[in-house]
C-alpha positions in Angstrom: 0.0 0.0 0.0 2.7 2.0 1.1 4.8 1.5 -2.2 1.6 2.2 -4.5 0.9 5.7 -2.6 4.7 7.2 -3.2 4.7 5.8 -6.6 1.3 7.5 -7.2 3.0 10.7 -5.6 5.7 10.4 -7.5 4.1 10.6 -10.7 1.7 13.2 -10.1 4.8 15.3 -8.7 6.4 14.9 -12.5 3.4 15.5 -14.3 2.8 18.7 -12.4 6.2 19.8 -13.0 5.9 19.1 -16.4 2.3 21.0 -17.1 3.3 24.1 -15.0 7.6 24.7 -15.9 8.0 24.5 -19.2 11.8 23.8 -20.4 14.7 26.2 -20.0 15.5 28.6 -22.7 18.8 27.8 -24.9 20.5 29.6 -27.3 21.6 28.9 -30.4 24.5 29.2 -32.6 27.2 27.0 -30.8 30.2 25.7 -33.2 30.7 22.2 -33.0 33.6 20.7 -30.3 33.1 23.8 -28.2 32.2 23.7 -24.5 29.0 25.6 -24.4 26.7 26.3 -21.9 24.8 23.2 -20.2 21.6 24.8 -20.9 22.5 24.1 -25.1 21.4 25.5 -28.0 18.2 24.1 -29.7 19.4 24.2 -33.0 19.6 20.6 -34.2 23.2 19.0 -35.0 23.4 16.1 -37.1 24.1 12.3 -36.4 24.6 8.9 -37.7 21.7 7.4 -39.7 20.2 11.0 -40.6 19.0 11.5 -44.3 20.3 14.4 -45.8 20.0 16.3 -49.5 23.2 18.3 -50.3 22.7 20.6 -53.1 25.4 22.6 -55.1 23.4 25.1 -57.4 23.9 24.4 -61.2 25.9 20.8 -60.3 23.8 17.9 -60.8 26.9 15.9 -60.2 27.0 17.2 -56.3 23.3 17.2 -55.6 23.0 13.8 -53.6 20.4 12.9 -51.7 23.0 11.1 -48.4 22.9 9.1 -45.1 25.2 9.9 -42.3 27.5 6.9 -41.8 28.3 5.2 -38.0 31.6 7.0 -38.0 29.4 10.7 -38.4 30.8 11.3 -41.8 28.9 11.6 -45.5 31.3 10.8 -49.0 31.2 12.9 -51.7 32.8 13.2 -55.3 35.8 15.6 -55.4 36.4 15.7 -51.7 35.4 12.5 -50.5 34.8 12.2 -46.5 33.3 14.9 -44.6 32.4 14.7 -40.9 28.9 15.6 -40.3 28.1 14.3 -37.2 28.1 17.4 -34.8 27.4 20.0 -37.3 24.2 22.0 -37.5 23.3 22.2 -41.3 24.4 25.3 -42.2 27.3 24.7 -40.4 28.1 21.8 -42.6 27.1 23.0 -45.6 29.9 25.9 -44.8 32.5 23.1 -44.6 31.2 21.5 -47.6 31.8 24.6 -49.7 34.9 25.2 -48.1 36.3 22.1 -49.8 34.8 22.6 -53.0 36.2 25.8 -53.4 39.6 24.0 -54.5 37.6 22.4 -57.4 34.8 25.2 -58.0 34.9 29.0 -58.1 32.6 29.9 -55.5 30.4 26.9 -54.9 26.7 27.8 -53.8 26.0 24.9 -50.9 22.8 23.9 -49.4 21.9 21.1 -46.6 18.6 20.1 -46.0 17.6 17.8 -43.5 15.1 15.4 -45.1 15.0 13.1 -41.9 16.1 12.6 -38.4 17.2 9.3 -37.3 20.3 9.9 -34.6 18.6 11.5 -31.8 18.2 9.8 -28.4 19.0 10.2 -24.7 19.7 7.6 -22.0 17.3 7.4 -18.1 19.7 4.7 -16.2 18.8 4.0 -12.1 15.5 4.4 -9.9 12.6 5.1 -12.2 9.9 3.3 -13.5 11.2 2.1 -16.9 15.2 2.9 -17.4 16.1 2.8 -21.3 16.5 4.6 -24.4 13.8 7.2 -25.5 14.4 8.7 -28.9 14.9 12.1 -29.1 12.7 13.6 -31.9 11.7 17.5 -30.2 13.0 19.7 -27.3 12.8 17.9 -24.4 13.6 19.0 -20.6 14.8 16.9 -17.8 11.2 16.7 -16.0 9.7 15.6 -19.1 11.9 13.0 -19.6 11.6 11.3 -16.4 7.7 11.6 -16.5 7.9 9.7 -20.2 10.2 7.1 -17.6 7.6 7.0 -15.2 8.5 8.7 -12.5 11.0 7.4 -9.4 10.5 4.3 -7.7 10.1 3.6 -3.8 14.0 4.2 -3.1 15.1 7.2 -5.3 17.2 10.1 -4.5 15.4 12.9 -5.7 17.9 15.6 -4.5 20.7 13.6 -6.6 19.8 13.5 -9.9 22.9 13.8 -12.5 22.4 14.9 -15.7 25.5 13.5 -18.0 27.0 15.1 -21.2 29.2 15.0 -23.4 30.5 18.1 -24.8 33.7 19.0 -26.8 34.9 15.2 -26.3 34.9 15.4 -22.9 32.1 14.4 -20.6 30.5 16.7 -18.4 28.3 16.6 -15.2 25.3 18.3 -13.3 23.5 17.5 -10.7 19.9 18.1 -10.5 17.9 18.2 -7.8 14.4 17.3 -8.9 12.7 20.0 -6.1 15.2 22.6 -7.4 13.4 22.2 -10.9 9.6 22.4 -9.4 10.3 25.8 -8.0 9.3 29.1 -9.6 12.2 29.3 -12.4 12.7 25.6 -12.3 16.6 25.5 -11.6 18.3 22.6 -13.6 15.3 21.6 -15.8 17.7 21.9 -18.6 17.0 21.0 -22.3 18.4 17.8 -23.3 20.8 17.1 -26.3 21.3 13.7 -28.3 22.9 11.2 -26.1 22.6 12.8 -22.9 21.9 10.6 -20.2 19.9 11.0 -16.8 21.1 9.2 -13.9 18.6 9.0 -11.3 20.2 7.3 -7.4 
């Protein structure tokens, strides 16, 4: 009875977090490999297994419709591997043209994303159902642990940690889930592909 009454709590305690503190604002504009700020831009970097169309104006020959490989990188004809993986598209098509431009006076670059397929973030530890959850719109830490369910019996609440991993080295926050039900909701940060949320 006991357990079914503070996992009941629990979840209306998410939920209500949820409704009433919408996520933290981010901004954009970030360059790939930098450190950044924890509460990240929303503009959406690419990853493995995303679609993309590249498109050089007046080139059929470069206009290829591509999939980003495991490794994060596309091929192309003239300059062969790029890395992708990271990159926002504008970002990429920049370094796109910047290769071309030893074959091609002043190469006119576009990258559209046709579809996403990379994103997703990690809940390990004491909620409801631990796993991967794909990661397809801005998402904050409270929604993601009411899509998990909510804690179980023996959580730590106060201890969340919120792991990233950002300009190849891994960073950490800890979150304290009361902290992020308060007016301003401190630590209800935006997630980013592969982040994962360690709950005690």
């Amino acid at each position: 009875m006991v357990k079914a009454i503070w996992a009941v709590a629990c979840s209306v305690l998410v939920i209500f977090g949820v409704l009433f503190f919408p996520a933290v604002s981010a901004v954009a504009g970030e360059a790939p490999g930098t450190a950044g700020d924890f509460e990240g831009d929303t503009e959406y970097r690419l990853g493995p297994e995303d679609n993309l169309r590249i498109s050089v104006w007046d080139n059929k020959e470069l206009t290829l419709d591509l999939v980003v490989r495991p490794d994060g990188k596309i091929s192309m004809p003239l300059i062969q591997d790029v890395v992708a993986e990271g990159f926002t598209a504008p970002q990429l098509a920049a370094e796109i043209k910047s290769k071309l431009s030893a074959f091609i006076l002043n190469p006119e670059v576009s990258v559209i994303v046709l579809q996403v397929n990379s994103p997703k973030y990690y809940i390990m530890g004491a909620v409801a159902r631990p796993g991967t959850y794909p990661l397809r719109e801005e998402i904050s830490v409270l929604q993601a642990l009411a899509l998990a369910g909510g804690f179980t019996q023996f959580a730590s609440p106060k201890k969340i940690k919120l792991i990233r991993n950002m300009g190849g080295k891994q960073q950490i926050r800890k979150v304290n889930y009361y902290d992020m039900l308060e007016d301003g909701g401190r630590g209800n940060y935006l997630l980013r592909p592969s982040d994962t949320i360690v709950v005690p």
